[in-house]
C-alpha positions as a Markdown table, in Angstrom:
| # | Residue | x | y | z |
|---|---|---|---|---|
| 1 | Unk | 82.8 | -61.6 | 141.4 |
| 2 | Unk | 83.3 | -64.9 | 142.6 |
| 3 | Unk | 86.4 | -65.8 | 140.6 |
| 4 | Unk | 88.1 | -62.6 | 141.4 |
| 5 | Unk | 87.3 | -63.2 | 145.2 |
| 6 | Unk | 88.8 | -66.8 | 144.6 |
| 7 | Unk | 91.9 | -65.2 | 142.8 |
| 8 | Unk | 92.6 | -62.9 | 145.8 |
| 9 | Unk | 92.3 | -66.0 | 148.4 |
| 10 | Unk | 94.9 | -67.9 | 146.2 |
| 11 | Unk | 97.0 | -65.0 | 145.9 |
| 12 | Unk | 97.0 | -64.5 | 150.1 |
| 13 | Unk | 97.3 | -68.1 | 150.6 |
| 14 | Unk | 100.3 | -68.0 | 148.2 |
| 15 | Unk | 102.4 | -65.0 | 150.0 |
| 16 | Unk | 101.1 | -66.5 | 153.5 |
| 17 | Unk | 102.6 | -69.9 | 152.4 |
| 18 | Unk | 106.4 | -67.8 | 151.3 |
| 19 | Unk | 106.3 | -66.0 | 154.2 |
| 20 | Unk | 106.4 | -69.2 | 156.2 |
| 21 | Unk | 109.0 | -71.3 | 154.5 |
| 22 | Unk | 112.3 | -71.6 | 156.6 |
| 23 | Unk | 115.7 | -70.5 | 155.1 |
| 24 | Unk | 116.9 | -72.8 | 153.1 |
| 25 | Unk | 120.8 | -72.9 | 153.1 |
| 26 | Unk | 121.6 | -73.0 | 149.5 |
| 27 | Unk | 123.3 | -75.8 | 147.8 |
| 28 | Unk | 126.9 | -75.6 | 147.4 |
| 29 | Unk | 128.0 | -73.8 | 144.4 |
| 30 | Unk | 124.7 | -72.9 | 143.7 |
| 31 | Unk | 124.1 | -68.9 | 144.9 |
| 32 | Unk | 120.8 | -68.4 | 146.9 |
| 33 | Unk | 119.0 | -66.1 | 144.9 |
| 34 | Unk | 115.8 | -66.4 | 146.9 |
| 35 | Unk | 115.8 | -63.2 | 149.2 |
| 36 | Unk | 115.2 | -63.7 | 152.8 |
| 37 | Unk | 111.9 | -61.9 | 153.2 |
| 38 | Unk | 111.5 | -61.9 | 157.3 |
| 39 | Unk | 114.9 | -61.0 | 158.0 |
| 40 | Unk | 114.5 | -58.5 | 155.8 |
| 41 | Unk | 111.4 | -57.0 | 157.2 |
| 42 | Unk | 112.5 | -57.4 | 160.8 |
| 43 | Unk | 115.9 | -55.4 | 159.9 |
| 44 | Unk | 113.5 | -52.6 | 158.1 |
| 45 | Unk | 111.4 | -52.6 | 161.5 |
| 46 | Unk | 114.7 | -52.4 | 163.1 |
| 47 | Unk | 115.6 | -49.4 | 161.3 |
| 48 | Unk | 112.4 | -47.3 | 161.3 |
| 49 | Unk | 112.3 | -47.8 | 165.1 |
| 50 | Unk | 115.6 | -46.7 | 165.5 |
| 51 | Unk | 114.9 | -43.8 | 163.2 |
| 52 | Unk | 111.7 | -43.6 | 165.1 |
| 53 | Unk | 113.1 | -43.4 | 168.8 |
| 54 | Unk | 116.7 | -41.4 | 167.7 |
| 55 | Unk | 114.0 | -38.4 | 166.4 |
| 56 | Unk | 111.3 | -39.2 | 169.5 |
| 57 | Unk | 108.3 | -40.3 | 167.1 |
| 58 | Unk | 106.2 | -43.5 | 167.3 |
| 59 | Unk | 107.0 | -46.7 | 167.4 |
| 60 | Unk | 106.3 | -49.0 | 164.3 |
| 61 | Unk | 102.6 | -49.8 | 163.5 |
| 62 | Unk | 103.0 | -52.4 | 160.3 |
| 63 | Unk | 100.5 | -51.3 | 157.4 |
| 64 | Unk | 96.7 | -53.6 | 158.2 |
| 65 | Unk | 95.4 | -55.2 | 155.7 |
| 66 | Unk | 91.6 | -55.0 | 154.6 |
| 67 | Unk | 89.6 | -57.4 | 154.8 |
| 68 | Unk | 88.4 | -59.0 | 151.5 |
| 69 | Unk | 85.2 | -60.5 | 153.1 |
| 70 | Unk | 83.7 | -57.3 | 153.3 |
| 71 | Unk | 83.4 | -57.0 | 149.6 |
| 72 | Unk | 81.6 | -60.6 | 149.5 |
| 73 | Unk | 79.4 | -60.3 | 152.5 |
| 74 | Unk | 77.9 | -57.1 | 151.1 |
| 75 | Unk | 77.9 | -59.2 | 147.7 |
| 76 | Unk | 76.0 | -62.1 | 149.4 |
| 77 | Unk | 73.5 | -58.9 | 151.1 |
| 78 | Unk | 72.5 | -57.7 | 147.5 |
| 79 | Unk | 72.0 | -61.0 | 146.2 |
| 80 | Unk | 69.9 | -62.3 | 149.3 |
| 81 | Unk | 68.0 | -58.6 | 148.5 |
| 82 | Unk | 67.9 | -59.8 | 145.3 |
| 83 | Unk | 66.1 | -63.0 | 145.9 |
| 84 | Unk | 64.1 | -61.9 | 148.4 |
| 85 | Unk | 62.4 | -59.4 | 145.9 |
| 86 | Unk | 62.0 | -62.0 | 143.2 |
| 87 | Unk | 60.7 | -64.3 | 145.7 |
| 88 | Unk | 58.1 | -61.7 | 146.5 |
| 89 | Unk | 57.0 | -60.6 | 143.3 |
| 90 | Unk | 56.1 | -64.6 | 142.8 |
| 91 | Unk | 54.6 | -64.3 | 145.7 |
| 92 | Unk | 52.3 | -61.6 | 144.5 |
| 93 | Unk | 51.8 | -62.9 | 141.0 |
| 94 | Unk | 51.1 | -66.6 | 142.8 |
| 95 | Unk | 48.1 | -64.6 | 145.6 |
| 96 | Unk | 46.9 | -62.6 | 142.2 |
| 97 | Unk | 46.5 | -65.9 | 139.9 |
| 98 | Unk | 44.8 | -67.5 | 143.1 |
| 99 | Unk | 42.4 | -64.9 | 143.7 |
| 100 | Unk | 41.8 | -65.0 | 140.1 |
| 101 | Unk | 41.2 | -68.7 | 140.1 |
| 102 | Unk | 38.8 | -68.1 | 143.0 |
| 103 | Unk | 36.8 | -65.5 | 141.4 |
| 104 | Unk | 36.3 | -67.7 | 138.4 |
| 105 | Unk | 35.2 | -70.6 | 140.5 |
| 106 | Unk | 32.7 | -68.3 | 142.4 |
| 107 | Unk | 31.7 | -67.0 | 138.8 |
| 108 | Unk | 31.0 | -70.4 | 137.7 |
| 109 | Unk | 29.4 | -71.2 | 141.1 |
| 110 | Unk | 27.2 | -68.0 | 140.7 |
| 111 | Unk | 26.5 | -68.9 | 137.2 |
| 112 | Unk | 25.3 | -72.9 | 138.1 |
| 113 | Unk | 23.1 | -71.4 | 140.9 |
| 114 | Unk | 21.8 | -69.3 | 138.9 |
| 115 | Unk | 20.6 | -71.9 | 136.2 |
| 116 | Unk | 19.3 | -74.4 | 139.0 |
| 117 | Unk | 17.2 | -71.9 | 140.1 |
| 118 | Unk | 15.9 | -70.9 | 136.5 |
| 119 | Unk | 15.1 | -74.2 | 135.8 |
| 120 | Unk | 13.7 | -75.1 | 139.3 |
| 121 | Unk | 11.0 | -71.5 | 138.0 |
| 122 | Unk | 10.3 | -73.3 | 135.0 |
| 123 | Unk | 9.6 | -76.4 | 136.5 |
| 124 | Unk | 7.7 | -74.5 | 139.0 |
| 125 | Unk | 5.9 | -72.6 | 136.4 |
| 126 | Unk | 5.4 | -75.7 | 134.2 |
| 127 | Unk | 3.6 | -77.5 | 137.4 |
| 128 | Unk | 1.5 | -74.4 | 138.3 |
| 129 | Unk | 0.4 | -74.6 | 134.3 |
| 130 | Unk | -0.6 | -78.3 | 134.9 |
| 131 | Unk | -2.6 | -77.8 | 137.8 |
| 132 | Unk | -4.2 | -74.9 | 136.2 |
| 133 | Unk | -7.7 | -75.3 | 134.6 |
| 134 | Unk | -7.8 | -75.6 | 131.4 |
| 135 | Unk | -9.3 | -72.2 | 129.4 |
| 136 | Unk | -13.0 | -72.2 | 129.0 |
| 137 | Unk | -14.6 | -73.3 | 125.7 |
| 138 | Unk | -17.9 | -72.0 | 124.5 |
| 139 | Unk | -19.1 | -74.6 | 121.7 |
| 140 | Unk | -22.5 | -75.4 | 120.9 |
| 141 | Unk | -21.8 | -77.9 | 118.0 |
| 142 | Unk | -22.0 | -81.7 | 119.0 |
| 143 | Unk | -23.1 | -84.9 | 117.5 |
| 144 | Unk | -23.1 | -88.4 | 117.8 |
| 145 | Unk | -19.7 | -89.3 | 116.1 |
| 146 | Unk | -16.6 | -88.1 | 114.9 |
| 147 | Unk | -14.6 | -85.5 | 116.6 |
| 148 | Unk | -17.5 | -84.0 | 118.1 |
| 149 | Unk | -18.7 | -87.1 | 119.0 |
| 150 | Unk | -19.4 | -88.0 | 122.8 |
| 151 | Unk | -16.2 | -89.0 | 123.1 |
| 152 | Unk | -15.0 | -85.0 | 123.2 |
| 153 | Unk | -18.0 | -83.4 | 124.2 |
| 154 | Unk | -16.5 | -82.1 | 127.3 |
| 155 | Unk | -14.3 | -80.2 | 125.3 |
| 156 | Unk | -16.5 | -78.4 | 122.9 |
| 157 | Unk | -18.3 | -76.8 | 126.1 |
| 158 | Unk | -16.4 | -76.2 | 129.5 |
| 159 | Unk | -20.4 | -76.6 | 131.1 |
| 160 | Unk | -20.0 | -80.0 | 129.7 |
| 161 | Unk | -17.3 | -81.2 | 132.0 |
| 162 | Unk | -19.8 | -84.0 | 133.6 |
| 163 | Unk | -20.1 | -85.8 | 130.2 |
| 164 | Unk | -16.0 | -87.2 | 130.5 |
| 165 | Unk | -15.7 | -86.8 | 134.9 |
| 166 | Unk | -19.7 | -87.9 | 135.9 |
| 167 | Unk | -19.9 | -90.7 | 137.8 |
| 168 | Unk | -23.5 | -90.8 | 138.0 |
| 169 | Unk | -24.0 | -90.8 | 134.1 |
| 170 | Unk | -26.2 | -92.5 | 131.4 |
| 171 | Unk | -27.5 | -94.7 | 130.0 |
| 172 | Unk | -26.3 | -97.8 | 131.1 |
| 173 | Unk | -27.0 | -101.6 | 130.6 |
| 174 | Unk | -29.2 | -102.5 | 133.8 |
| 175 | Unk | -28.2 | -105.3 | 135.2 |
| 176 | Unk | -28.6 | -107.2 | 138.7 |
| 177 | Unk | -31.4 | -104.9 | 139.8 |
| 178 | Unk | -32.6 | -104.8 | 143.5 |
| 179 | Unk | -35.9 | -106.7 | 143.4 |
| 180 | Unk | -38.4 | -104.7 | 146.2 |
| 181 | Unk | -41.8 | -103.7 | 145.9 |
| 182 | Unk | -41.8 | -100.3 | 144.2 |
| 183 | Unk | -44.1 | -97.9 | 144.2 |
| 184 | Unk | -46.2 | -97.6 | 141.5 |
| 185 | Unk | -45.9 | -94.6 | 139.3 |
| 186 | Unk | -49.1 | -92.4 | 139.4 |
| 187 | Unk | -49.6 | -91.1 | 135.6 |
| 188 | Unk | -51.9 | -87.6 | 135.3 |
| 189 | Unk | -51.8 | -87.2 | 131.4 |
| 190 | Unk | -54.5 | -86.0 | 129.3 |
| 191 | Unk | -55.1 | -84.7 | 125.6 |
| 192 | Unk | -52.9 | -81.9 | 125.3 |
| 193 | Unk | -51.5 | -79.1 | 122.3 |
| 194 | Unk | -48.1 | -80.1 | 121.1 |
| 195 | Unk | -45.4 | -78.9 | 118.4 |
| 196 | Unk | -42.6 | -81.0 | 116.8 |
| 197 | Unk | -39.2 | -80.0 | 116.0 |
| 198 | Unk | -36.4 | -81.3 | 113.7 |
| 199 | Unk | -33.8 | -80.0 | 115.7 |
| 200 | Unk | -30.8 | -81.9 | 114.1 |
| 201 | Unk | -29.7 | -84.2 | 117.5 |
| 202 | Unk | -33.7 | -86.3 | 117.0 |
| 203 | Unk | -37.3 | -85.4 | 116.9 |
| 204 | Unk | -38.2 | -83.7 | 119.9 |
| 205 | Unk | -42.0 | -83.1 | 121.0 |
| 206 | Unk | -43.2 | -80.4 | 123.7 |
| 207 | Unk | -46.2 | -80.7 | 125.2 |
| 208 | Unk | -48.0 | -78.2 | 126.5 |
| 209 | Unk | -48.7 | -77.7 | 130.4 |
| 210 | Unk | -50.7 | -80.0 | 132.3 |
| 211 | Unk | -49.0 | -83.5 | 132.6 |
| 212 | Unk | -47.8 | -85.1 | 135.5 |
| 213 | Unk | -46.4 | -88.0 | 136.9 |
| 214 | Unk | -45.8 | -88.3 | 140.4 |
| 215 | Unk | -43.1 | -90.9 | 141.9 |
| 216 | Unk | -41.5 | -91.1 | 145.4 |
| 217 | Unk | -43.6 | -88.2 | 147.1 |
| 218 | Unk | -42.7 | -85.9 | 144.5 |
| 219 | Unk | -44.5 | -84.7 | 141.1 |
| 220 | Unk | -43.1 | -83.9 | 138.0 |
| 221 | Unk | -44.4 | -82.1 | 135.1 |
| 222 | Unk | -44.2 | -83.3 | 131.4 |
| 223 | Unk | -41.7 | -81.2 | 129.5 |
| 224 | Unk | -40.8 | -82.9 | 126.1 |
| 225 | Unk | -40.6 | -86.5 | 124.8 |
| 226 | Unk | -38.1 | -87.0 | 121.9 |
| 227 | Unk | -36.4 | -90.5 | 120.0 |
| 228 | Unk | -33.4 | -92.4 | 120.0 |
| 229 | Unk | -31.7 | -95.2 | 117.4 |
| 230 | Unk | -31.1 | -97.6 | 118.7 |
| 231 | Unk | -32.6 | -97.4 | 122.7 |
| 232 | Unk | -29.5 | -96.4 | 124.7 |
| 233 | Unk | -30.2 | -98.1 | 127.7 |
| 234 | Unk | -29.7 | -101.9 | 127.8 |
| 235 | Unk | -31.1 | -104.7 | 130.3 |
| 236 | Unk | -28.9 | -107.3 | 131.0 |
| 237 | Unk | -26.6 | -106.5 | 128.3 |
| 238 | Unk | -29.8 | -106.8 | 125.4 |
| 239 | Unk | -30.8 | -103.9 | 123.3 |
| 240 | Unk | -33.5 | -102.9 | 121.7 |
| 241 | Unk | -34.4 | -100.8 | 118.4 |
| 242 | Unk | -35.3 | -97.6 | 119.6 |
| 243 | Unk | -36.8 | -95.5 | 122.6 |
| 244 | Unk | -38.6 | -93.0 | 124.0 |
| 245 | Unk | -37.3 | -90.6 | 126.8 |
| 246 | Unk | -40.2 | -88.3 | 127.9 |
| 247 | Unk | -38.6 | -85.8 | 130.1 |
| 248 | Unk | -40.0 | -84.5 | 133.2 |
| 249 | Unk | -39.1 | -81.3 | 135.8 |
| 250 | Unk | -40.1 | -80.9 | 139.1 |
| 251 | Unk | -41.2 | -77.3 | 140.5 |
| 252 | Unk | -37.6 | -77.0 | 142.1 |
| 253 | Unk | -35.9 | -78.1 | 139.0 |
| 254 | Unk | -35.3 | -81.6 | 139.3 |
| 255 | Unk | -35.3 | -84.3 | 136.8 |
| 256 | Unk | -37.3 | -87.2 | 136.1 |
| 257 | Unk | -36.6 | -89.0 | 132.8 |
| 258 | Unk | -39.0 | -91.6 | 132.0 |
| 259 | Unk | -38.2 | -94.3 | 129.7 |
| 260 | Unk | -40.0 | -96.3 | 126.5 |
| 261 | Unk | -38.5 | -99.2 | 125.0 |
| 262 | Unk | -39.6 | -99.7 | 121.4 |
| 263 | Unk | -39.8 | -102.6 | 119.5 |
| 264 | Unk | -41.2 | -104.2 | 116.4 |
| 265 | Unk | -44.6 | -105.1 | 116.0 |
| 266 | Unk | -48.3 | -103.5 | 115.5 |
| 267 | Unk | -48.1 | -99.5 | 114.5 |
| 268 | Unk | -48.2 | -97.2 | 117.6 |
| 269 | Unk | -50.9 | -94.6 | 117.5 |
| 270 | Unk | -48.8 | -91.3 | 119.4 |
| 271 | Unk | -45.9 | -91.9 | 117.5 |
| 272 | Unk | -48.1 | -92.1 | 114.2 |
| 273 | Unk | -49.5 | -88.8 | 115.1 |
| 274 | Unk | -45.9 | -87.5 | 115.5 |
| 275 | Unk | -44.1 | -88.6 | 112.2 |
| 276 | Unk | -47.1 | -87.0 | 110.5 |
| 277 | Unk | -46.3 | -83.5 | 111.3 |
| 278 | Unk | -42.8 | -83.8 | 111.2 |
| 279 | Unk | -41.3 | -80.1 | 109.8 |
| 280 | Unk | -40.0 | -79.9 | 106.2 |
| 281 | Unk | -36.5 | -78.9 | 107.3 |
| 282 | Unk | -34.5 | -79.4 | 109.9 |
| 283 | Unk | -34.5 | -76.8 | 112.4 |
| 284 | Unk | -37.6 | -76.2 | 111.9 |
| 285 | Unk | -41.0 | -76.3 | 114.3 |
| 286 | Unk | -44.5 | -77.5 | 113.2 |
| 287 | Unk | -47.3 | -76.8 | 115.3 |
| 288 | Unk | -50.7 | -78.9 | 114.3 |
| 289 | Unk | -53.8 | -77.6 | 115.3 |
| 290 | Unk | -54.6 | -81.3 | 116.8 |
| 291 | Unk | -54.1 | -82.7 | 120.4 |
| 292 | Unk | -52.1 | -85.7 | 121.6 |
| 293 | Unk | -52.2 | -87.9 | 124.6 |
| 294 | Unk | -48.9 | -89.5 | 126.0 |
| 295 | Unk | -51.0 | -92.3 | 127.6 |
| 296 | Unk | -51.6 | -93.8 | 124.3 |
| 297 | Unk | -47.6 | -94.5 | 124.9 |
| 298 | Unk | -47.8 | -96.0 | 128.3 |
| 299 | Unk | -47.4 | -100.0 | 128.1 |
| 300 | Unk | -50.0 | -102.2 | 129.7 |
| 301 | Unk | -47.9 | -103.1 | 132.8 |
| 302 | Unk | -46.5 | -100.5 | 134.8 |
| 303 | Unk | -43.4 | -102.2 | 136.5 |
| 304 | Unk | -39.9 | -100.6 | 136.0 |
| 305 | Unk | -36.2 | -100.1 | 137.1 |
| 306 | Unk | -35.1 | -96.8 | 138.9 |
| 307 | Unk | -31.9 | -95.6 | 139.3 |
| 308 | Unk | -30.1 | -92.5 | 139.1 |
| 309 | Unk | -28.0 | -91.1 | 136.4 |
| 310 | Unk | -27.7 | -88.2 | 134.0 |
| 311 | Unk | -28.9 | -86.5 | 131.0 |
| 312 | Unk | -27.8 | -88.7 | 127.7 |
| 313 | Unk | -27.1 | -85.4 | 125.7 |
| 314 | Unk | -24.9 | -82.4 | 126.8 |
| 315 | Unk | -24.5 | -81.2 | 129.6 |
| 316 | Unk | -24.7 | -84.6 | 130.5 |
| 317 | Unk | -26.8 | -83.2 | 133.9 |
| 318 | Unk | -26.6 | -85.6 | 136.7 |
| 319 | Unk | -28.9 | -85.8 | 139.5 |
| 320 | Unk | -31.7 | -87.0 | 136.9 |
| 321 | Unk | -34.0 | -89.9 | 138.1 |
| 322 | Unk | -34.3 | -92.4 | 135.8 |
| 323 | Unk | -37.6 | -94.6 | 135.6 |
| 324 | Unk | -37.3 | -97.6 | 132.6 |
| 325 | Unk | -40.6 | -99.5 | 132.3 |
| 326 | Unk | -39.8 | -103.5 | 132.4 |
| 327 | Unk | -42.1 | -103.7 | 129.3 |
| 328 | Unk | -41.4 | -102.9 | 125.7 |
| 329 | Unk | -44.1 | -100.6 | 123.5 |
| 330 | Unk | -44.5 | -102.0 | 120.2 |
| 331 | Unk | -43.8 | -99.9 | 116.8 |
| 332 | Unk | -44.4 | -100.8 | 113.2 |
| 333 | Unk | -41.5 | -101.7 | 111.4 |
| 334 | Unk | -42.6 | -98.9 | 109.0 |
| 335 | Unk | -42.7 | -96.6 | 112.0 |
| 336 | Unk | -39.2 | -97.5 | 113.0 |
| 337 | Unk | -37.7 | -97.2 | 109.4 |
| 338 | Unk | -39.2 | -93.9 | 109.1 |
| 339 | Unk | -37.2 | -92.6 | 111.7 |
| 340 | Unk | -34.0 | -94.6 | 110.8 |
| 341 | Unk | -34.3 | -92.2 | 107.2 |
| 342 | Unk | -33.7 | -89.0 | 109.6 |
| 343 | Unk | -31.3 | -90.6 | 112.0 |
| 344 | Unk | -29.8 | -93.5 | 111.2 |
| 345 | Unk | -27.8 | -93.4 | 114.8 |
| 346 | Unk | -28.4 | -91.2 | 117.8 |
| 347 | Unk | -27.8 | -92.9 | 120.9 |
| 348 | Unk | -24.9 | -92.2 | 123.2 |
| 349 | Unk | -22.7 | -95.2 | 124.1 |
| 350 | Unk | -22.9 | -97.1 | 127.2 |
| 351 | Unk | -21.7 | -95.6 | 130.5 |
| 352 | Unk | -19.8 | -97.2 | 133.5 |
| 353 | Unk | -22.5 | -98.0 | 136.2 |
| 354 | Unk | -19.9 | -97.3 | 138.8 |
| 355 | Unk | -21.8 | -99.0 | 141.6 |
| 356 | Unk | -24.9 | -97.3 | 141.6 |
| 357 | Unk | -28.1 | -98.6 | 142.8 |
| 358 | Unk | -30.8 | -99.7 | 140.7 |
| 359 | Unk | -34.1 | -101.1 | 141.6 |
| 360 | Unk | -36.7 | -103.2 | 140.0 |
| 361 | Unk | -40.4 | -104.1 | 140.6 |
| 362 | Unk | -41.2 | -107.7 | 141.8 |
């Protein structure tokens, strides 16, 4: 289209450019053979309105030409048109790919939340489990080493907890003891019925009703006496080969733990009396048809160390008054090997003292 537009303006340009030139007077001998357009047309328009006003018609209108720019305006219109659509459907496509773009980025926006808050649950859930008590454990089972050793007993039982969190627990190694005047410890035993048990842990001893010893302003009732190997508690960091922990109980249930310090020299009359009625088995009970007197264990002197601690076996009971007399009770050292056959080692290990108090005759 646009070469054929450029033809027609050369061709107009061309005819313009002729119908301008001035006669040229030709050379002589040379015939003009150019024809002499204007005169020509002005002797036509001469002519027709001669013609024209002889027979009383109009006068001469010369022929108008059209206008080529119409043709390449309308040209130009479609093209613009043209444009203008393409221009639009990249338009479109352009809005369509960014609202695509912006849905995938809300997507992946939506998808990111959605994993921060699924892990922030877990970690919330994972906390919550932390802080959540631990399930409770029934055991009975527990022993002096091993995995169900004292090390673990508070998780064999979930009653046990005190044995691993006390901070009131025992024995201990009694040291830098408050020197006051105590009061004396007021001992009501007498003869009494007893049976003695195997019961895998030591040898344990219940006497029957009717023993007291009376401390502080209150009074508490002999329950059982039973052994250990070597003595658990310490004094100023020296141990000794065994003891004896004779367990008391007050009417409102509270404890009173007296203990015996054993060690070797001249046999030990109570203790005899004990080993020879020791049961067959273990597990087992015998019950003599004899008496026994827990004085016959009391040393001579009477002054001790008091302090408060715990139960040295599970539940590891705190709140139990401890009362350690200063001097040892002797034991053969056939009496002590006796017991060393049955249980070689029975003694829990030493406890933190944890700043408690402890006092001490003068």
């Amino acid at each position: 289209m646009r070469n054929l537009i450029a033809l027609s303006a050369c061709c107009l340009v061309i005819g313009t450019a002729g119908a301008a030139d001035p006669a040229t007077t030709p050379s002589k001998g040379v015939p003009n053979i150019r024809p002499n357009l204007a005169a020509a047309a002005a002797a036509d328009k001469a002519n027709v309105e001669k013609d024209a006003s002889s027979a009383g018609g109009p006068k001469y209108v010369p022929p108008v030409r059209k206008p080529r720019a119409a043709s390449a305006s309308a040209s130009a219109a479609a093209q613009r048109e043209e444009e203008a659509r393409a221009e639009a459907e990249l338009s479109e496509k352009i809005a369509q790919r960014l609202a695509e773009m912006r849905a995938n980025q809300a997507a992946r926006i939506a998808a990111a939340e959605k994993a921060r808050k699924q892990k922030a649950a877990k970690a919330a859930a994972a906390e919550v489990a932390a802080k959540a008590p631990p399930p409770r454990v029934f055991g009975t089972h527990w022993t002096y080493e091993g995995e169900s050793g004292p090390a673990n007993w508070s998780k064999i039982n979930s009653d046990w907890a005190k044995c691993s969190t006390g901070s009131r627990q025992s024995p201990i190694d009694i040291r830098d003891g408050m020197k006051v005047d105590l009061e004396q410890i007021s001992f009501d035993y007498r003869p009494s019925g007893f049976n003695v048990t195997d019961n895998g842990h030591t040898v344990q001893v219940m006497v029957g009703p009717g023993n007291y010893l009376s401390v502080a302003g209150r009074t508490y009732e002999l329950q059982q006496f039973h052994f250990h190997r070597p003595a658990e508690e310490r004094v100023n960091g020296k141990g000794f080969e065994m003891v004896v922990h004779l367990v008391h109980k007050d009417p409102e249930g509270r404890l009173a733990v007296l203990a015996l310090l054993l060690e070797r020299g001249k046999p030990q009359p109570t203790i005899q009396t004990v080993w020879n009625n020791l049961p067959l088995e273990k597990g087992d009970t015998a019950t003599p048809s004899i008496v026994l007197d827990p004085n016959d264990m009391l040393p001579q002197r009477r002054d001790y160390y008091t302090f408060m601690g715990s139960l040295t076996t599970p539940p590891c009971t705190e709140g139990v008054l401890w009362l350690v007399m200063k001097e040892p009770v002797q034991a053969s050292p056939a009496q002590l090997a006796l017991f060393s056959r049955l249980y070689p080692f029975n003694a829990r290990p030493i406890q933190a003292s944890s700043g408690r108090m402890i006092k001490e005759s003068n």
